[in-house]
C-alpha positions as CSV (number, residue, x, y, z in Angstrom):
1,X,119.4,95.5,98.7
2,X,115.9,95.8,98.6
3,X,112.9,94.8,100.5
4,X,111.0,93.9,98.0
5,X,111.3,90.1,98.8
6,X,110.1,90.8,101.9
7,X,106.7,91.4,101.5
8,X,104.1,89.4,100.2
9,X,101.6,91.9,99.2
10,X,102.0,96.1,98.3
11,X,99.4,97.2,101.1
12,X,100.7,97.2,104.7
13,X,99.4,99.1,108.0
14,X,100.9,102.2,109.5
15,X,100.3,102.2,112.7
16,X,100.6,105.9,114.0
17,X,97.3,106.4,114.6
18,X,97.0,103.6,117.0
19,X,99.0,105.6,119.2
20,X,96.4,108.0,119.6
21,X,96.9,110.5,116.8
22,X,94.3,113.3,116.5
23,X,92.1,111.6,118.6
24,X,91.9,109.2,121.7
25,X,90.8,105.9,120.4
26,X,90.2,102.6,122.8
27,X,92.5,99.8,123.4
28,X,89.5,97.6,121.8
29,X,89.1,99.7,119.1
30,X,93.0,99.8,118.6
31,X,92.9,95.6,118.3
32,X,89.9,95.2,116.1
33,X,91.5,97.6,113.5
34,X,94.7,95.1,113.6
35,X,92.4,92.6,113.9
36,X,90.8,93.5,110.5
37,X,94.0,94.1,108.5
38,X,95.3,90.8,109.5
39,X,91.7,89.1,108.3
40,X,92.5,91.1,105.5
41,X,95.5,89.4,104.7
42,X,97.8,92.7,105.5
43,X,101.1,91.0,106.8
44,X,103.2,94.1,107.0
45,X,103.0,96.4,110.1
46,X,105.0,99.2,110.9
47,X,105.0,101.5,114.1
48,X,107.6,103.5,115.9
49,X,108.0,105.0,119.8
50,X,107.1,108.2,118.2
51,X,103.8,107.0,118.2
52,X,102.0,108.2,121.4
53,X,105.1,107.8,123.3
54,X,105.2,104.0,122.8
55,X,101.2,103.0,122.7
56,X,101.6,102.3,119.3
57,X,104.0,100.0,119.8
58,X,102.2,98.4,123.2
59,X,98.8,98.4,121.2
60,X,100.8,96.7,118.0
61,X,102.3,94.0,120.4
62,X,99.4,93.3,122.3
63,X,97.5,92.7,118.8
64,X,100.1,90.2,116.9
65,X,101.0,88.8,120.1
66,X,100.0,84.6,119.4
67,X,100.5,84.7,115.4
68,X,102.8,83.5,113.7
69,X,106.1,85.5,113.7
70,X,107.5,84.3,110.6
71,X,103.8,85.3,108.6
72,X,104.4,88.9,109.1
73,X,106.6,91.6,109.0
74,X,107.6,94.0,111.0
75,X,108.9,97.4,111.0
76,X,109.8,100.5,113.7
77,X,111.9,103.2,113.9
78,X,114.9,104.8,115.5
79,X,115.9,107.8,116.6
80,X,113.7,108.6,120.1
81,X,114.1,107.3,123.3
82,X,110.7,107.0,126.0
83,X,111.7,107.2,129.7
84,X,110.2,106.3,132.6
85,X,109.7,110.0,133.5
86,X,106.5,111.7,132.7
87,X,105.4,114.9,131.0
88,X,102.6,117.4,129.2
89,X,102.0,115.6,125.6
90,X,100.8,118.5,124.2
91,X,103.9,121.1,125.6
92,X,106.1,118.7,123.7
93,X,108.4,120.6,120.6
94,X,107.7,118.6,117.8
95,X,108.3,121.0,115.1
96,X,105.5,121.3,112.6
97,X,104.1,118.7,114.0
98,X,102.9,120.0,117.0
99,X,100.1,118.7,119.0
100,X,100.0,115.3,117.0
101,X,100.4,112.9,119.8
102,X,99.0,114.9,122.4
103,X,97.0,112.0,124.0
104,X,99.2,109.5,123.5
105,X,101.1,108.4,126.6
106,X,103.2,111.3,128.7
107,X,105.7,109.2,128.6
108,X,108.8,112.1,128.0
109,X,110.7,111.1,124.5
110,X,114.3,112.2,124.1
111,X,115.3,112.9,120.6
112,X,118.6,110.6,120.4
113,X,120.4,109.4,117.1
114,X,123.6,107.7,118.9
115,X,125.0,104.5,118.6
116,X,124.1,103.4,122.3
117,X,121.0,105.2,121.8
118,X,119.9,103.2,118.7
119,X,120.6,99.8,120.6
120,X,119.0,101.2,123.5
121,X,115.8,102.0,121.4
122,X,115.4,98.7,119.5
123,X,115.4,97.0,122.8
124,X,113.0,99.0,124.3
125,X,110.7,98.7,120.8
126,X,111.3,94.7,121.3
127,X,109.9,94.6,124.5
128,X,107.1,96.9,123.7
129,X,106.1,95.0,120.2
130,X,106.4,91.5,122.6
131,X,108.6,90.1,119.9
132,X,112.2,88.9,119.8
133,X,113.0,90.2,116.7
134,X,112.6,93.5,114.0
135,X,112.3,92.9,110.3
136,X,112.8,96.3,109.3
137,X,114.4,99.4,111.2
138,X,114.1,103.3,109.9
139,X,115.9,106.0,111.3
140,X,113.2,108.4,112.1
141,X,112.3,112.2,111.3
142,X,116.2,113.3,110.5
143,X,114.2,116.1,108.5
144,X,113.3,119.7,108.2
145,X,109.8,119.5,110.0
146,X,110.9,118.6,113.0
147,X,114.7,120.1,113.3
148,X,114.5,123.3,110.7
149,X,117.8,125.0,110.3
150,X,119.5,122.7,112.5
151,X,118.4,119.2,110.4
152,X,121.9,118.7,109.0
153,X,123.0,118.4,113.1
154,X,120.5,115.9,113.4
155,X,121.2,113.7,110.7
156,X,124.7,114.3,110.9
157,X,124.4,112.2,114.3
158,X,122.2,109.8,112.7
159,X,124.8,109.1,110.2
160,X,127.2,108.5,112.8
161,X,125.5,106.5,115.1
162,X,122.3,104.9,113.9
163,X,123.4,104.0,110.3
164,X,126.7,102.3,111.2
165,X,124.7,100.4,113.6
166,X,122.0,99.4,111.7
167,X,124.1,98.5,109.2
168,X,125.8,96.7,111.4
169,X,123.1,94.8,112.5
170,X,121.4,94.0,109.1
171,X,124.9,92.5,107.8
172,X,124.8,90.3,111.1
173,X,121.2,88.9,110.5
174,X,119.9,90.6,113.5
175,X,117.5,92.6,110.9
176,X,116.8,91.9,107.6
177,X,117.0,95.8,106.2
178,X,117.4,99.3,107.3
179,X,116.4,102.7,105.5
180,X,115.5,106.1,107.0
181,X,111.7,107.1,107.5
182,X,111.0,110.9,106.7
183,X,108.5,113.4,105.7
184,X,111.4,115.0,103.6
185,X,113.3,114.2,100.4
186,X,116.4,115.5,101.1
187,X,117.7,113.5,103.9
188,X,116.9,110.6,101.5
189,X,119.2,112.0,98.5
190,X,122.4,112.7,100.8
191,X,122.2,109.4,101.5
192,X,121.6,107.8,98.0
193,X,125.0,109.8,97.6
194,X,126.5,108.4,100.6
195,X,129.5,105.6,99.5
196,X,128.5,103.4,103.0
197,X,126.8,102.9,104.7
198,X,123.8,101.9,102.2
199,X,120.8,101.7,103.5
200,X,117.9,98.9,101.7
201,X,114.7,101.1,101.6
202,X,113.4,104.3,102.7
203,X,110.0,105.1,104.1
204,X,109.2,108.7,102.7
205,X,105.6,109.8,104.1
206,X,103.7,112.2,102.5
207,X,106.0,113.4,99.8
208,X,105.0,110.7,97.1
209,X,101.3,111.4,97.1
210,X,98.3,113.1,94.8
211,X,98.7,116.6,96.4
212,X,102.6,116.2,96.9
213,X,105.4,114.6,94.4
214,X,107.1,116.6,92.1
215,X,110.5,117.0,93.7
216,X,110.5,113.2,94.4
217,X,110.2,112.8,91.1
218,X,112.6,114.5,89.7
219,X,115.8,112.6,91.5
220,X,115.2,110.3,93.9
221,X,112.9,108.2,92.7
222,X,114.8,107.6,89.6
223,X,118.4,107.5,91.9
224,X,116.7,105.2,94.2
225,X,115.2,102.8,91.2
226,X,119.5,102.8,89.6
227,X,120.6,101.9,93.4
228,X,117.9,99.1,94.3
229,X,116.7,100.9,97.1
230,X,113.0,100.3,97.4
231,X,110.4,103.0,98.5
232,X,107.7,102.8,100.9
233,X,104.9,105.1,100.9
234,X,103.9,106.2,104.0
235,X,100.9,108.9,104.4
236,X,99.0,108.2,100.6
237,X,96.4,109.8,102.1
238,X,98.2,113.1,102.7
239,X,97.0,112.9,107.1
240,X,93.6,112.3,105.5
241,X,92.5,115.2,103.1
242,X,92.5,112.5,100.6
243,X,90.1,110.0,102.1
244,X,87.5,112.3,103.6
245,X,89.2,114.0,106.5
246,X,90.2,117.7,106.8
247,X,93.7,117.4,108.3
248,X,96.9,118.0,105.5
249,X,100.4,118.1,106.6
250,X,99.3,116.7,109.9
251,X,97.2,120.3,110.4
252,X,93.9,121.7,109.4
253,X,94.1,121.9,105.7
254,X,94.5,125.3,104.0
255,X,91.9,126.7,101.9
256,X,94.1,126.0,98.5
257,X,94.9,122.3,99.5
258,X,91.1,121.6,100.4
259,X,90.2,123.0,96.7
260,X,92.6,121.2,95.2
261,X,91.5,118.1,96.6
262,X,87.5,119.5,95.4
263,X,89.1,119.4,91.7
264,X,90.7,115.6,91.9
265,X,87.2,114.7,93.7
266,X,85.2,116.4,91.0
267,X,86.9,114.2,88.2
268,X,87.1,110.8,90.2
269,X,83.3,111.2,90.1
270,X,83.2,112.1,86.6
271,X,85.3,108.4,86.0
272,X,83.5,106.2,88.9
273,X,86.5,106.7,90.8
274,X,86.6,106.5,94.5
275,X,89.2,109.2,96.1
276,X,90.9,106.8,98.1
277,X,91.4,104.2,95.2
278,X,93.3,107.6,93.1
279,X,95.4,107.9,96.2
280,X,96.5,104.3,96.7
281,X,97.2,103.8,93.0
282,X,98.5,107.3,92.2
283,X,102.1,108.2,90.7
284,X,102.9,103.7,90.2
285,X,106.8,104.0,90.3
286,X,109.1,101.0,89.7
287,X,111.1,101.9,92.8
288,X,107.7,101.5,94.9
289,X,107.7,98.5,97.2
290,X,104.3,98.9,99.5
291,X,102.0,101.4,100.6
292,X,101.1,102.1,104.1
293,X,97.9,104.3,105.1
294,X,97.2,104.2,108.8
295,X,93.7,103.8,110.4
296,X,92.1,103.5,113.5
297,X,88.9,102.0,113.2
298,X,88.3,98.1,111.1
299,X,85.9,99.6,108.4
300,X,88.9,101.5,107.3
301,X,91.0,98.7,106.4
302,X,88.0,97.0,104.1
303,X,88.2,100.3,102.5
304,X,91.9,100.4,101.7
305,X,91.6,96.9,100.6
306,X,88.9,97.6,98.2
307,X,90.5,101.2,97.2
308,X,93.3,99.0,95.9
309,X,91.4,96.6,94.2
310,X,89.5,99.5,91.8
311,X,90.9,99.4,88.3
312,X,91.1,102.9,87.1
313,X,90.8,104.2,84.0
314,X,93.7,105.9,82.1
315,X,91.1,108.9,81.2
316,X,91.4,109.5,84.9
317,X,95.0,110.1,85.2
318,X,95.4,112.0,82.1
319,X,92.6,114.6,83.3
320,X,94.8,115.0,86.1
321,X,97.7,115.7,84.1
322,X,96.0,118.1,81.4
323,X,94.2,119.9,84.6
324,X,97.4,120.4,86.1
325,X,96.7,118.4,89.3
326,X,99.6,115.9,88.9
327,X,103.2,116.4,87.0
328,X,103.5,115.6,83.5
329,X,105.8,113.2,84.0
330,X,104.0,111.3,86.8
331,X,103.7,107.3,86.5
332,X,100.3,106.1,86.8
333,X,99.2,102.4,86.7
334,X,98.0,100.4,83.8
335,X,95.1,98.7,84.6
């Protein structure tokens, strides 16, 4: 179990918002920012047909198509089907994500955690991603944000249907791993407590981040760590409070959030810190395989790159903790 062998480096590209999220970007805009990560020597991509109804996906494939598959790898998700059929982006329920995607492609997405829907989607992600094959798969947004009270339903299906398959298909060699990907951490625990099937990784956005980490501390990052199930950080940025924008949670960031982030700012200044570099390095945790941020324009990528490279002091991180503005019991990286 694991992914860890997978991957040859611990920065990879999240692709969401090549599928137009928040803004409308161009296709050649869209290419030059894979473009970049790939000069970059970023090898891991992952997307899903969440993402603009597929364009992220289509935008993905049309960007790796010619290089070599076997020098990167690859990951999408589960867990919504796109049709043929159109309708409004931005009349679509997406829980509290609401207006996210709105000019990605009306393609209408059916939320659908079935067997026959999981094969269904993988094919559909193939043909989009112009590949013949998926390195990693993650069952998608079985969570709170988007479900509320009836989440448990949702994943209840997933369980049923997209695990056993997946599973399936990872013991067959069809992929090499499987996991769930999810803005929550509970859907993650009931299945670290799951006897089969096991999953090899989980993508958990948001939740493992400056402003945001406490509760995955405190049990499943240690239960994933004792079970070999690797994490991948998905949203370090927290939807871009954290590297200059103003959106948190996927929404206009709340007054207390935005000072928050004024406080962590205020000290990575005082230790020649850039904010991004804090956010890419924050909370190190054994059980931590990669780190994803998305972007949608090439300078962004250099950034991350050199974000990563910063060495930062441990002054730094134990400001944060005597300030308050990370848990006690946080990791944080040794330089």
């Amino acid at each position: 179990m694991g992914i860890k062998s997978l991957l040859t480096g611990s920065l990879g590209f999240g692709t969401a918002p090549l599928g137009n999220m928040f803004r409308a970007i161009p296709d050649e805009e869209a290419a030059a920012t894979v473009d970049a990560a790939w000069d970059h020597d970023i090898r891991y991509f992952d997307s899903a047909p969440f993402y603009g109804a597929g364009l992220s996906e289509i935008r993905l494939g049309d960007a790796l198509a010619g290089r070599p598959r076997d020098e990167f790898v690859l990951s999408t998700k589960v867990g919504r089907v796109i049709l043929n059929e159109v309708e409004d982006p931005a009349s679509r329920d997406l829980g509290e994500k609401g207006g996210l995607f709105e000019h990605g492609r009306p393609n209408k997405m059916v939320n659908d955690y079935t067997a026959d829907a999981t094969r269904r989607s993988i094919e559909d992600s193939l043909e989009r991603l112009k590949t013949d094959r998926l390195d990693i798969v993650w069952v998608h947004d079985v969570a709170q944000d988007f479900y509320g009270d009836e989440w448990l339903a949702a994943y209840e299906s997933a369980r049923t249907g997209a695990f056993r398959v997946l599973q399936e298909l990872r013991d067959q060699g069809v992929i090499k791993a499987w996991g769930l990907g999810v803005n929550r951490v509970e859907p993650l625990e009931l299945t670290l407590d799951l006897d089969e099937p096991k999953p090899d990784a989980f993508l958990l956005a948001g939740r493992y981040t400056l402003l945001d980490h406490g509760r995955a501390l405190q049990r499943l990052l240690p239960d994933a760590t004792e079970q070999g199930v690797d994490i991948v950080v998905g949203g370090p940025y927290s939807s871009g409070i954290l590297a200059g924008g103003q959106h948190f949670e996927y929404q206009k960031a709340p007054a207390e959030i935005v000072a928050k982030v004024e406080r962590i700012k205020a000290l990575a200044a005082k230790h020649g810190v850039s904010i991004k570099a804090a956010a890419l390095h924050s909370l190190a945790h054994p059980a931590v395989a990669a780190v994803i941020p998305g972007a949608s324009r090439p300078s962004r990528i250099a950034e991350d790159v050199a974000a990563l490279e910063e060495t930062i002091p441990a002054a730094f991180w134990a400001d944060l903790r005597d300030q308050e503005l990370i848990a006690t019991d946080a990791s944080a990286p040794t330089a």
